[in-house]
N, C-alpha and C positions, 0 to 999 in steps of 0.2 A: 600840396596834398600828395599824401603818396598812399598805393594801394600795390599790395605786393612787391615786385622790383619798378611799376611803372609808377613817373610821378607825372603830375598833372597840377589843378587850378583849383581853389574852390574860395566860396562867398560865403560867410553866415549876415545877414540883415534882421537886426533885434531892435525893434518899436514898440517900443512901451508906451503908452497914453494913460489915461486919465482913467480911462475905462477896460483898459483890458490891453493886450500884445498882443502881433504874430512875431513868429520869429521861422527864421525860412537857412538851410543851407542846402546848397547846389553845389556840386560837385565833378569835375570834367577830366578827362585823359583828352586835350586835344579837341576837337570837334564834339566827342563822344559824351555824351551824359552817364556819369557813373552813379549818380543818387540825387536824387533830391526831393527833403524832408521840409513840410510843412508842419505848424502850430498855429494854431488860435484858441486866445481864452482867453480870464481874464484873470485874477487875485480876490482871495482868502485870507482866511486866519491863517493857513497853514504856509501861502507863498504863491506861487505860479497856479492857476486850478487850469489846465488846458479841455478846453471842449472838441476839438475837433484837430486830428492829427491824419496828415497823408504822406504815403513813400511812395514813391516811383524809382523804381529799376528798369531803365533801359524801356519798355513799353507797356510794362504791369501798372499797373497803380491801387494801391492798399489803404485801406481806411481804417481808425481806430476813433467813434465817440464815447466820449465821458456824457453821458446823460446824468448830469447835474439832479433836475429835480423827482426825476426818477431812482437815484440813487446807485447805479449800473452804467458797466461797460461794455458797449457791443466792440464789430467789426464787420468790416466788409468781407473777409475771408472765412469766417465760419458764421454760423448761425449761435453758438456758444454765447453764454452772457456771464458778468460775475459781476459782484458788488464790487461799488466804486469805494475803494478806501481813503481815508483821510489823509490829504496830501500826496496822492495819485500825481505821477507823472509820464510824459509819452518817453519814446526814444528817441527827440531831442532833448526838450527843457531840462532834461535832468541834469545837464550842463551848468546851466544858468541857474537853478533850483539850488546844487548843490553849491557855488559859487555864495547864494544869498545865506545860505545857511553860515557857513563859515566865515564870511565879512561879516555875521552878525554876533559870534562868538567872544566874548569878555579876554585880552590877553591874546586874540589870535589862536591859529591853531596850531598844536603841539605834535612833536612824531607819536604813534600809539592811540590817536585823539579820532572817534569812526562817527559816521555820519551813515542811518538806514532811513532808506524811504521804499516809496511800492511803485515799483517801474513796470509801465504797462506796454508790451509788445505789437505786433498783428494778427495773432491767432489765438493766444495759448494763454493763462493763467498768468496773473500779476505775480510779479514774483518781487519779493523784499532785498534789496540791493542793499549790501553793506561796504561801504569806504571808509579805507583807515589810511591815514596819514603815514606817509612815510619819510616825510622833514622836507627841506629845503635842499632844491637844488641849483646849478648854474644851468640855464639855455641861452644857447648862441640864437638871437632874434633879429634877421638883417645882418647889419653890418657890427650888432652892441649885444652886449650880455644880458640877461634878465635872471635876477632868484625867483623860483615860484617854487609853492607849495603843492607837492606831489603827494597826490590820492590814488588809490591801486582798490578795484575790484576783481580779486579773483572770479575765474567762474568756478564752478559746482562740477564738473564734469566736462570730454572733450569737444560737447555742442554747448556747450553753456558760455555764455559772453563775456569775457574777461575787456574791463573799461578801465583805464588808466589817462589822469588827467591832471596836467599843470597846471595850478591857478597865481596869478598875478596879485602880490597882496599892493602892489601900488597902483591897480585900477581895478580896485573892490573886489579882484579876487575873481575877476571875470579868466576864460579861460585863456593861456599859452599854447599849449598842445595838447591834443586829444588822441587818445587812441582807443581805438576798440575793433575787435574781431573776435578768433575762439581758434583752440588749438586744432581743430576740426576742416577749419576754413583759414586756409595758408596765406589768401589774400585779404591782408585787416587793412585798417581806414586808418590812416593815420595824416591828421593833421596839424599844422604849425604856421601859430601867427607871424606876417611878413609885415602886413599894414595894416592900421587903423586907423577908421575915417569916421567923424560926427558927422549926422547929418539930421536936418527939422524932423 
């Protein structure tokens, strides 16, 4: 994990069952907790439906619910509500969301080839994410090379979140490296797969 010029450690742990997933990434400089992002929910027609999302920085902690049979999205940070859209995602799964999308794709995915969904933040209005394929590249993974397929979301402005993501087409397209920050915020998150472990 690197975040600005420091680099550090992190974990993502994804359990999927029968009835639903959490999926959790922790993230550390050393000692220091630099993030970490929970999920839980379960699966739709649309793919991932997450109910219940939390971020911790350092000693804040943020909450975002998907009220399912209500139809709406609160937070722990404002009183604001807004309808839950179909195939709503938090600021993680969209990882994993977008990954299913495109493993699910006839032929694979092409450079030019974009993928929107509705990413749901900690405060502010869902806003509609668009990734476009920008083809295939080389990453050094360890000590060996990997091709994955590179998605680029620009942002909209320089607070607006620009997400930029590898994905692995020889294990379903899950992700290689992830990055995301904003021109705004000079320390982005950027991570990159070292190890992979199965576990029950």
């Amino acid at each position: 994990m690197r975040r600005g010029a420091a680099q550090g450690t992190a974990e993502v742990r994804w359990r999927p069952t029968a009835d639903g997933y959490s999926l959790r990434l922790e993230a550390r400089i050393g000692a220091d907790l630099v993030i970490e992002q929970n999920s839980a929910g379960g699966f739709d027609a649309a793919g991932l439906a997450p109910v219940r999302y939390t971020d911790r920085r350092r000693r804040q902690w943020l909450a975002t619910s998907f009220q399912r049979d209500a139809g709406k999205v609160s937070f722990s940070a404002t009183p604001a509500e807004f309808a839950l859209a179909t195939g709503a995602q938090d600021r993680l799964t969209w990882m994993l969301q977008l990954a299913a999308i495109v493993a699910a794709r006839p032929g694979g995915p092409a450079p030019g080839d974009t993928v929107s969904m509705t990413v749901v933040g900690l405060r502010g209005a869902p806003e509609v994410w668009v990734f476009r394929c920008r083809g295939e590249e080389a990453l050094a993974i360890g000590s060996s090379e990997a091709r994955a397929s590179r998605w680029l979301r620009e942002g909209r402005g320089p607070y607006d979140s620009r997400a930029e993501i590898w994905l692995d087409p020889r294990r379903h397209f899950l992700p290689l490296q992830v990055f995301f920050g904003s021109e705004s915020a000079p320390q982005a998150l950027e991570l990159r797969l070292q190890n992979l472990e199965s576990g029950p």
